[in-house]
N, C-alpha and C positions, 0 to 999 in steps of 0.2 A: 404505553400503547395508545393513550387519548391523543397524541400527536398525530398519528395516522389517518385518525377519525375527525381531523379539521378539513373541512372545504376547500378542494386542492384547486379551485378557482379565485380564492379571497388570497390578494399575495399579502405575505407578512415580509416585514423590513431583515434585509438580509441578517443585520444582528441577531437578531432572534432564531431565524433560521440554523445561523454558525453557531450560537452559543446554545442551541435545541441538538445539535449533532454531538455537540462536542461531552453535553450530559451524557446522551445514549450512548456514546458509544466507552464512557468512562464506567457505564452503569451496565456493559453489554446485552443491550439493548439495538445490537449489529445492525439487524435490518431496518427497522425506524429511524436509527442515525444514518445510514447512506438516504433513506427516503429525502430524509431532511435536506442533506446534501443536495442530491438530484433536483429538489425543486428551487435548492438557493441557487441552483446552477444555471437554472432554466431562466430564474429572473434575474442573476448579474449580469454585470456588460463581463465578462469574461471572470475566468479564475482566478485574476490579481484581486479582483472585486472582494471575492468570498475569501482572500485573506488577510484583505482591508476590516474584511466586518468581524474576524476575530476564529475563522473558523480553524480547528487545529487539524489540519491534513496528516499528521503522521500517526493523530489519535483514529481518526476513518479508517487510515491504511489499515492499521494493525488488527481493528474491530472488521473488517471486511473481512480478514484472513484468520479470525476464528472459528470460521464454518465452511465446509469444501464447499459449498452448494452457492458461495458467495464471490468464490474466485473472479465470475468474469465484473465485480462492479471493486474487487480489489483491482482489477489491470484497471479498472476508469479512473480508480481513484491517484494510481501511479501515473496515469498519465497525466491528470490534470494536477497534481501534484509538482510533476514536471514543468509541464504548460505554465504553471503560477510560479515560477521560481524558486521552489521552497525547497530548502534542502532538505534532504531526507536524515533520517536518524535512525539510531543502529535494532533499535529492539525493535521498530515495525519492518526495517530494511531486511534483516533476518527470519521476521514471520513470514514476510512475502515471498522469500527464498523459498525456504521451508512447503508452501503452500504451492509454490510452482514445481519445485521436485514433487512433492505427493500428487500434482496431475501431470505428471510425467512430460512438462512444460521446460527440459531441459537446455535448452537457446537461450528462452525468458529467462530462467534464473540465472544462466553464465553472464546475460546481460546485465541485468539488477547488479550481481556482481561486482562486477566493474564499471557499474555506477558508483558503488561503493568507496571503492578504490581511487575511482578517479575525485572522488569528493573525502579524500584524505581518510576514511571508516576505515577500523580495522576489524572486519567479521572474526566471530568467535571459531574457536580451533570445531567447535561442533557443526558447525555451519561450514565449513570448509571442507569439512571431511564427508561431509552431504555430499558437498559440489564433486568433490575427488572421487565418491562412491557409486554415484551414477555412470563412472566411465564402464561400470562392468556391464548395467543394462545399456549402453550407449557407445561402443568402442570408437566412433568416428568423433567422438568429444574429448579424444584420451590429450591431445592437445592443450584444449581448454582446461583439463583435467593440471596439468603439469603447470600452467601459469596460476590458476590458485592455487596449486602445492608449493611455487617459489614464492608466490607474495607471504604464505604463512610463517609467522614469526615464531621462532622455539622459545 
């Protein structure tokens, strides 16, 4: 928590920043690690930058989607996740699902999805049956519902 309480005027070298994020959010210490983020973000020339300096985007992702009240800096972090080229990986890819189904964000997750999919992931039969179980509160997604039922492997 003394990360929070440094001078959000005084820039520190993005290093420091990535590898201040990358602790918190291993130590879940959720919200201080995206801080950390958000200010590495403010002072790199883009998000390739902050993964030059070491910072792990799938450890932010996944600590972002520990707490519902976190969701909208988990979509920041997918996006610039995107934005930096970083491939995604299965166990925050899956929390993000997960966190996008519980705010009834069902699009967002069909998409994440098949992001997945199209970056060769094969989500868990539990994660898919998430995706498949929303078609009940969601019937105009019964579609989308049936393409993650055939991607799933027996």
């Amino acid at each position: 928590q003394a990360f929070v309480s440094i001078d959000p005027v005084t820039p520190l070298p993005l290093p420091l920043l990535a590898a201040t994020s990358n602790l918190l959010s291993l130590h879940r210490h959720n919200t201080a690690a995206y801080s950390a983020f958000e200010r590495g973000l403010a002072l790199a020339d883009g998000p390739a930058a902050l993964v030059k300096a070491g910072l792990n985007f799938n450890a932010l992702l996944y600590a972002c989607c520990r707490e519902p009240s976190m969701l909208p800096s988990a979509r920041t972090a997918w996006r610039v996740l995107g934005e930096a080229g970083v491939a995604p990986e299965l166990p925050p890819l899956e929390k993000y699902i997960g966190s996008l189904l519980e705010s009834q964000s069902y699009d967002d997750a069909f998409g994440v999805f098949l992001t997945a999919i199209d970056a060769s992931l094969s989500p868990s039969l539990k994660t898919s049956a998430a995706l498949v179980g929303c078609c009940a509160a969601e019937p105009r997604l019964a579609q989308m519902s049936f393409a993650v039922f055939s991607t799933v492997k027996a």
